[in-house]
N, C-alpha and C positions, 0 to 999 in steps of 0.2 A: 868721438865716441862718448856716450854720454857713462859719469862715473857709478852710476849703479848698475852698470854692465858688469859687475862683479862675482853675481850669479846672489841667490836669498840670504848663503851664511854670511855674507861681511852686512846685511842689514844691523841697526842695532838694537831692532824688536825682531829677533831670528821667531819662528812659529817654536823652537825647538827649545825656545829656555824654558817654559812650565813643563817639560819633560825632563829638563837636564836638574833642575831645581825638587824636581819629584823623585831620581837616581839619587840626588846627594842626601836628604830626608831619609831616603832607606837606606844606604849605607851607615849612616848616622844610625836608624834604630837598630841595624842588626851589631853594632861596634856598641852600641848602650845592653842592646840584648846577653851578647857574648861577657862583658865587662862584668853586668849583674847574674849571671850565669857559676863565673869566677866567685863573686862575691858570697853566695849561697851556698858554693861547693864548699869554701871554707870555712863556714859557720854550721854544716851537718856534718859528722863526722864522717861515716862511713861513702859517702855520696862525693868527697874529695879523691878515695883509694880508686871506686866504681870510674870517673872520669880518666883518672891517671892513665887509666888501664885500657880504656875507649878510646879511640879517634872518634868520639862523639864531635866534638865542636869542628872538628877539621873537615868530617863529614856533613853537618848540618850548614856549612859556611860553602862548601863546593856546592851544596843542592841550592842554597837560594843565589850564589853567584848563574847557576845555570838554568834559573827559574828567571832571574832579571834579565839574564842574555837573551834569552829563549824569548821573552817579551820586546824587550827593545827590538831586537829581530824581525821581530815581524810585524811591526809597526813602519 
């Protein structure tokens, strides 16, 4: 049996790493996003009490998780 009968993922050019490299990149900008999000909320005053007070970011972090899902999905 010959050894790349392994099936495509144990290749070590998979089709699936410029996808998986492109996940990491947004995960990345939306943890840069939410970090400078933090950072602006506590340099305006009133816009720190406003977030406290919101599940804004826990909301905005569940819609792009199920935006990324919803993509990779169906690809």
């Amino acid at each position: 049996m010959p050894e790349d009968a392994g099936g495509p993922d144990r290749s070590p050019a998979s089709p699936r790493s410029p996808a998986d490299r492109r996940v990491v990149l947004l995960v990345a900008a939306l943890v840069a996003a939410v970090l400078a999000l933090n950072v602006i909320s506590a340099l305006v005053p009133g816009l720190d009490g406003a977030l406290a007070s919101l599940p804004i970011v826990v909301l905005a972090l569940t819609a792009g998780t199920v935006i990324v899902l919803a993509r990779a999905l169906h690809r």
